[in-house]
C-alpha positions as CSV (number, residue, x, y, z in Angstrom):
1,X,-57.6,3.7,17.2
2,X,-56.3,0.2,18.3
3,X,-53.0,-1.0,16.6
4,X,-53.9,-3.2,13.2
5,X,-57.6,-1.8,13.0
6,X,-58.7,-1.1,9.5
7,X,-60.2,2.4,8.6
8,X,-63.5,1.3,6.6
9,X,-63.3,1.4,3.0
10,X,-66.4,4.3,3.6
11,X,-64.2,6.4,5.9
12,X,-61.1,6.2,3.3
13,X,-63.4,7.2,0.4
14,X,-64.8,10.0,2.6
15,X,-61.0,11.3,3.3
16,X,-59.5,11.1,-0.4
17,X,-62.9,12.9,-1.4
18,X,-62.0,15.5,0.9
19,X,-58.7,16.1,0.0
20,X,-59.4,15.8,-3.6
21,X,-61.9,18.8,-3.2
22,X,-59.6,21.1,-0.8
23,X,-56.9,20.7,-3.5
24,X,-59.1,21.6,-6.4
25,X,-60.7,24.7,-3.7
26,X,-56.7,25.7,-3.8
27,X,-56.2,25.1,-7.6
28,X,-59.0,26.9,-8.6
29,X,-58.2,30.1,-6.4
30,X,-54.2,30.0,-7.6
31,X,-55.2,29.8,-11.1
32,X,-57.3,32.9,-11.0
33,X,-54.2,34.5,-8.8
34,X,-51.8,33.6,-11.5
35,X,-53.7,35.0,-14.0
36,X,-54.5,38.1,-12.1
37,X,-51.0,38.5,-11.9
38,X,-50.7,38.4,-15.9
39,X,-53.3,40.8,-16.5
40,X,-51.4,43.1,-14.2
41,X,-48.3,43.3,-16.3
42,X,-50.2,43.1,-19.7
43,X,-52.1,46.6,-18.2
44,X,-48.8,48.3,-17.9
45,X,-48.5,48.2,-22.2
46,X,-49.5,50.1,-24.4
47,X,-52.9,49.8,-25.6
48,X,-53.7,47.1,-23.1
49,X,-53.8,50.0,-20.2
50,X,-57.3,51.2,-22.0
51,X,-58.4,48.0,-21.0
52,X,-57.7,47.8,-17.7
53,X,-56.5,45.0,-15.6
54,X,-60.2,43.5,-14.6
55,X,-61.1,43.3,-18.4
56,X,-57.8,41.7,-19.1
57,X,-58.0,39.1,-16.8
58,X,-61.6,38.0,-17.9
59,X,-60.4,38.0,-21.3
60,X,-57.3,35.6,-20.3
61,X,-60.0,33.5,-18.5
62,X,-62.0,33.1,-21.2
63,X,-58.7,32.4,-23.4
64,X,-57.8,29.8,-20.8
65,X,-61.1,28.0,-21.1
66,X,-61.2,28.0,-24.6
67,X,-57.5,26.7,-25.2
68,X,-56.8,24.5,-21.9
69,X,-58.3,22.0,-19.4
70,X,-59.3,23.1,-16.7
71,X,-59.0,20.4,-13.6
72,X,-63.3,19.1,-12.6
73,X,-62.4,19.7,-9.1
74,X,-60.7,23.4,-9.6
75,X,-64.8,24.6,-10.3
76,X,-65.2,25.0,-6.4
77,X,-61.9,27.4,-6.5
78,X,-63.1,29.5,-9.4
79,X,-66.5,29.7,-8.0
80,X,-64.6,31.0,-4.9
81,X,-62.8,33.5,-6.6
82,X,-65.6,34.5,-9.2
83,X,-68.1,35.0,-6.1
84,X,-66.4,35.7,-3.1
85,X,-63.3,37.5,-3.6
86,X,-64.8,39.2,-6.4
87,X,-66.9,41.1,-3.5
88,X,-64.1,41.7,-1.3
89,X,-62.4,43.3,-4.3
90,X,-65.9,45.3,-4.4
91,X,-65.9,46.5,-1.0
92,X,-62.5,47.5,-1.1
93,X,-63.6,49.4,-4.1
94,X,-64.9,52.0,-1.7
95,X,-61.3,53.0,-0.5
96,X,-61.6,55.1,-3.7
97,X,-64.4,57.3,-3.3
98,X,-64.3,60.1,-1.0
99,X,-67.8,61.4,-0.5
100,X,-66.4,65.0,0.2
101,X,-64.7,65.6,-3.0
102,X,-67.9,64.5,-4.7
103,X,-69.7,67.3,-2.5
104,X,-67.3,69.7,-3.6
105,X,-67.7,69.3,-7.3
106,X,-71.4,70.2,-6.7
107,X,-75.3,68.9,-7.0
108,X,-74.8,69.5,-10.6
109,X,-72.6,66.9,-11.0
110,X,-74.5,64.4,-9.1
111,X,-77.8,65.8,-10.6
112,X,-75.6,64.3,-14.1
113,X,-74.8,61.4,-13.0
114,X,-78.0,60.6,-11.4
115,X,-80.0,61.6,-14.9
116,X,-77.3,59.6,-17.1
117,X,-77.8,56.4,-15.0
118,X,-81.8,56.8,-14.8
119,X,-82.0,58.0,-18.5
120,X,-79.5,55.4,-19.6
121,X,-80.9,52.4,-17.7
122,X,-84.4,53.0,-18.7
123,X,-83.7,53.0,-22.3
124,X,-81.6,50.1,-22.7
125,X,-83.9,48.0,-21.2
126,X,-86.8,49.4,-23.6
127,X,-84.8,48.2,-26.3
128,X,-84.0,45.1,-25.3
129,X,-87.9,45.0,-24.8
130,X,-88.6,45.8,-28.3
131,X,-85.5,43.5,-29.4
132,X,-86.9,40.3,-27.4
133,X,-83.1,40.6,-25.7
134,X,-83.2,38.0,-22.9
135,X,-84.6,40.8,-19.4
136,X,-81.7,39.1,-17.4
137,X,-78.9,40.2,-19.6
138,X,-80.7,43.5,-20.8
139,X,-80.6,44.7,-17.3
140,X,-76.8,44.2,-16.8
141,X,-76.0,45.6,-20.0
142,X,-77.6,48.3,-18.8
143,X,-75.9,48.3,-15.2
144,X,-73.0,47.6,-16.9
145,X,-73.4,50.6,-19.4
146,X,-75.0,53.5,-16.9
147,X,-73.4,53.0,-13.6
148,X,-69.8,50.9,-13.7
149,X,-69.0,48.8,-15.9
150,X,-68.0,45.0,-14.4
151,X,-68.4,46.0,-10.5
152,X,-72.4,46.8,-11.5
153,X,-73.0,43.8,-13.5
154,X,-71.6,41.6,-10.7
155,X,-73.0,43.6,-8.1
156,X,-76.6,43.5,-9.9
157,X,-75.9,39.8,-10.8
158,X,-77.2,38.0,-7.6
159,X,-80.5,39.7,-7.8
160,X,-81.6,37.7,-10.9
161,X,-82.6,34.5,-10.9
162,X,-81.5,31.0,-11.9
163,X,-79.8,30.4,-15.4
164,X,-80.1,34.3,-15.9
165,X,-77.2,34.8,-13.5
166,X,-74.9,33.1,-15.6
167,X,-75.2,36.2,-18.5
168,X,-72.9,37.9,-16.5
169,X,-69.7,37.0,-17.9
170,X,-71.3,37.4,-21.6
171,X,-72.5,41.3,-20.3
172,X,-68.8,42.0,-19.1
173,X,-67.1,40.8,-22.0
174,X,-69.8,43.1,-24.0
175,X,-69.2,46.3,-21.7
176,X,-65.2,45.5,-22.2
177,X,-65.3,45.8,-25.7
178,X,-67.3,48.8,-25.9
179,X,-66.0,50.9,-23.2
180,X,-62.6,50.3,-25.1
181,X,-63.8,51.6,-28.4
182,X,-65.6,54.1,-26.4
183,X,-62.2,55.3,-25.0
184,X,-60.5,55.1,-28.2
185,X,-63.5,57.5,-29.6
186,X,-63.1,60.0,-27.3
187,X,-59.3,60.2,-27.6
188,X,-59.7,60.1,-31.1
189,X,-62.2,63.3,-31.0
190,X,-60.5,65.1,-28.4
191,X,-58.9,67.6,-30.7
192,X,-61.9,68.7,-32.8
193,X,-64.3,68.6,-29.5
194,X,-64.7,72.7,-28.7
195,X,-64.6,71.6,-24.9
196,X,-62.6,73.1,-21.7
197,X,-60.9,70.6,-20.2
198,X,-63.0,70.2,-17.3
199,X,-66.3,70.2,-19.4
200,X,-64.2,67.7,-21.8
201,X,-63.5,65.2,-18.2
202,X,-67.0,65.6,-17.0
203,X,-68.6,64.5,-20.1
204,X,-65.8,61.1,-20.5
205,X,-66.3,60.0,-16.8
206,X,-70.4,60.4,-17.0
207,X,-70.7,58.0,-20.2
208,X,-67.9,55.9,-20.5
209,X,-68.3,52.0,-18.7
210,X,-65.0,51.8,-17.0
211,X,-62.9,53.7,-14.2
212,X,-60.0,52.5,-16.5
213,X,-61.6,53.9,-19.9
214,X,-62.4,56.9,-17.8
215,X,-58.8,57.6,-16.9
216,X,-57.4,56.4,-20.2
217,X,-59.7,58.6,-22.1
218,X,-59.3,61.5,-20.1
219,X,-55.5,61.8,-20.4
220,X,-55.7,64.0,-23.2
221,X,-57.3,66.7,-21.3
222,X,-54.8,66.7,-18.6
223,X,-54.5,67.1,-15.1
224,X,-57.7,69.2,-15.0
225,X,-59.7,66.6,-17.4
226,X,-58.0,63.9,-15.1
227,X,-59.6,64.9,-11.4
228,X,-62.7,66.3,-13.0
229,X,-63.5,62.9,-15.3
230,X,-62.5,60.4,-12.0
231,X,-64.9,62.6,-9.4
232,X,-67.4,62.6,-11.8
233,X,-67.5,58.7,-12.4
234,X,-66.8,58.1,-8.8
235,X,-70.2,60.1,-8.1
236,X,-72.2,57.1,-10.7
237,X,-70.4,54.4,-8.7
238,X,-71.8,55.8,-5.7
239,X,-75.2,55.5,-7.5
240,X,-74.3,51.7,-7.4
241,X,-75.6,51.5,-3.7
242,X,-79.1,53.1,-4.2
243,X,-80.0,51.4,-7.7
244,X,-78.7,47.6,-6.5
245,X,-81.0,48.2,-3.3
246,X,-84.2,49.7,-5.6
247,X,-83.4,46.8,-8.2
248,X,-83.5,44.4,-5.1
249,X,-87.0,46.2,-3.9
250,X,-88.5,45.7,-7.6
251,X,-87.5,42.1,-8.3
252,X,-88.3,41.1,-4.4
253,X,-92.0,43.1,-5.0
254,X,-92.3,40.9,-7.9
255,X,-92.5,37.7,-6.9
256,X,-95.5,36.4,-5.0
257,X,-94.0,35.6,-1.4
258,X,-93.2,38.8,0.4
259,X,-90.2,38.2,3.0
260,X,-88.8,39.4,5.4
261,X,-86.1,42.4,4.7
262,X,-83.1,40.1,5.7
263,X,-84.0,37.8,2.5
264,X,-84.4,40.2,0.0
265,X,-81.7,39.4,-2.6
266,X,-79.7,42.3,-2.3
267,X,-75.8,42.3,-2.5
268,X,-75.3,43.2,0.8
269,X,-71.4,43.7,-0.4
270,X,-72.6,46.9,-1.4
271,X,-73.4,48.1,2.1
272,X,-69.6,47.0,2.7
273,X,-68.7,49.3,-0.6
274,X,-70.2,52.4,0.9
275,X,-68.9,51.5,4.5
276,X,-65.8,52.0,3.4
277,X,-66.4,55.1,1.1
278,X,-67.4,56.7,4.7
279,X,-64.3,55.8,6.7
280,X,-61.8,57.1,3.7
281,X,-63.7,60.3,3.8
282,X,-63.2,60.4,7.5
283,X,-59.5,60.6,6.7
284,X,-58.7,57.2,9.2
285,X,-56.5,55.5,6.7
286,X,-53.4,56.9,6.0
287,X,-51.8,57.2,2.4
288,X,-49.8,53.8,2.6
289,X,-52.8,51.6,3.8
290,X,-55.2,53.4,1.2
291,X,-52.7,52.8,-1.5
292,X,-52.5,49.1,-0.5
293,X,-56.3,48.5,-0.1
294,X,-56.8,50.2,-3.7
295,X,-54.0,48.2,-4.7
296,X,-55.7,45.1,-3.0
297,X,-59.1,46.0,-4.2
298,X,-57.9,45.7,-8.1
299,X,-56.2,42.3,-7.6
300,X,-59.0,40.4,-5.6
301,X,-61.2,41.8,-8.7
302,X,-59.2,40.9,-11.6
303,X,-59.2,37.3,-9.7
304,X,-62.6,37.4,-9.6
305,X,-63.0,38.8,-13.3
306,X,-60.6,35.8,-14.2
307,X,-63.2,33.3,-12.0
308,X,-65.8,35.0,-14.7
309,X,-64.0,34.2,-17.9
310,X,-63.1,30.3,-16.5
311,X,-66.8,30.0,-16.0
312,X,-67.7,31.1,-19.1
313,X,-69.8,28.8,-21.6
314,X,-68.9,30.1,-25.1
315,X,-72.2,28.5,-26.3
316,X,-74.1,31.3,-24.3
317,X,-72.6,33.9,-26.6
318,X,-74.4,31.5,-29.7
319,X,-77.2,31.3,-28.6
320,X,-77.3,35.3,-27.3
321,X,-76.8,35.9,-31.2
322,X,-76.2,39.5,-32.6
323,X,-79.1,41.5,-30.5
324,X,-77.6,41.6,-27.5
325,X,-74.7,43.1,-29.0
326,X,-77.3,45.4,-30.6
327,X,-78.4,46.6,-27.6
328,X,-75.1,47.6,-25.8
329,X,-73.9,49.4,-29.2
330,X,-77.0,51.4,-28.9
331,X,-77.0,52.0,-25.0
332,X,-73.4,53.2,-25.5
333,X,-74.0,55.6,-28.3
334,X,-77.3,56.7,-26.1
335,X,-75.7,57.5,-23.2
336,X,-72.8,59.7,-25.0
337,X,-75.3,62.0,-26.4
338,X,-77.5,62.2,-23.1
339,X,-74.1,63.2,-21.2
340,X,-73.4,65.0,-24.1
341,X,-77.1,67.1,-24.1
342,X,-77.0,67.2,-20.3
343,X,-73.6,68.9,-20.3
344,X,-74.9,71.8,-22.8
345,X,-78.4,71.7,-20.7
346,X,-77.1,72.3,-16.9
């Protein structure tokens, strides 16, 4: 550019606009990181640990909305987090499941989980039939409640469409609230529940929402309750894959268009999820790089969880109104005494 020539006023605008949105990209992605960070060391206390560090840091986000201002231009970052490095906390995810110790425990504990999930699903979203619950939100309530908690809802999330997308954060908060009391419940009954340990971990990790309410509610039993609870929810997050893709099937078959397999609206993440599942079982990674990918996995989560709670609209919650709530409470106490039924049965 020649010495004393002025930059048009366009070309200026165009700049600060730019830099304006790649800060807000950055103050967006450290505010979820920060309070990531915070929901970490709140996990570590006592009672908070039942929550679990992803529920936490939803629960901070949707504290920080409420209370604070949150900068226009910091949107894009949350967006970033609550989409993006939400998944790459998902794939990661799979660093946890090793197909073979699943395998070992037997069909009859997949034949469970499979049954809890199908059983589970379809009745929730009955109810929310007969309730007039909103379809969208019914059906992550019932991800949400059968399969994993937070990681199914946002997994099953991007198949929905338009404004129905956006009950995700109000279907986390509702799984967060009853998985804890659902934990709780279970420690509560431990001692008057005429259960082996193992029989006493295979029913907690086949109904309760959470990994974290799974290992928080199993503690009781011990070491035994411990390994047999964690395998057996592992198995229904491995039933994430095959649902998401038939969800993906049934809502693609619905609409009028038929495409082409690379547009069906399935979270391709998911692929990712069980990608890595395979290569942990193949024994590649040793302990220190499994530990920090788990480790990895929970943070890139919570920061998406955190994107979740910044995003949320605490109108959505009045105007969801008491049946939704309804539905979840139900689903919850429905999928106990399925689990529990199925564990007499097989």
């Amino acid at each position: 550019m020649l010495s004393g020539q002025r930059i048009p006023y366009g070309a200026e605008h165009s700049a600060a606009v730019k830099k304006e949105k790649a800060l807000g990209l950055y103050q967006g992605i450290l505010l979820t990181f920060i309070l990531a960070m915070l929901a970490n060391s709140l996990a570590s206390l006592p009672f908070f640990s039942i929550l679990g560090v992803m529920i936490i840091a939803i629960l901070l986000g949707m504290t920080w909305k409420a209370s604070m201002d949150i900068p226009v231009h910091a949107a894009a970052g949350i967006t970033f987090s609550s989409k993006y490095i939400l998944r790459g906390g998902i794939i990661l995810l799979g660093v946890r499941l090793n197909l073979m110790t699943i395998v070992d425990m037997g069909f009859t504990i997949l034949l469970i989980d499979a049954l809890v999930i199908a059983g589970t699903l379809s009745f929730i979203v009955y109810l929310g039939h007969v309730l007039n619950v909103n379809k969208g939100l019914t059906l992550l309530i019932g991800v949400g409640t059968a399969i994993c908690g937070a990681a199914a809802i946002v997994a099953v999330a991007p198949l929905l469409k338009g404004s129905d997308r956006g009950n995700a954060p109000l279907a986390v908060a509702c799984i967060a609230i009853l998985g804890t009391v659902g934990a709780l419940g279970f420690i509560a009954l431990y001692p008057f529940l005429d259960l082996t340990n193992e029989s006493y971990g295979i029913l907690v990790g086949s109904t309760l929402h959470e990994l974290a309410h799974v290992v928080a509610a199993s503690v009781p039993g011990g070491d035994i309750s411990s390994e047999s609870a964690i395998v057996v929810k592992l198995g229904r997050v491995l039933m994430l894959v095959p649902v998401a893709f038939l969800l993906s099937i049934i809502f693609n078959n619905s609409t009028q268009e038929r495409t082409k397999i690379k547009d069906i609206p399935f979270p391709w993440f998911i692929i990712g999820f069980l990608a890595m599942s395979i290569i942990n079982t193949t024994g590649v990674f040793t302990a220190a790089v499994q530990d920090f990918l788990t480790t990895s996995s929970v943070y890139l989560m919570a920061m998406g969880m955190a994107g979740l709670g910044l995003s949320m609209n605490y109108r959505d919650f009045q105007k969801a109104g008491l049946r939704p709530v309804i539905v979840g409470v139900l689903g919850s106490i429905f999928i106990v005494l399925l689990g529990s039924i199925l564990l007499l049965l097989i």
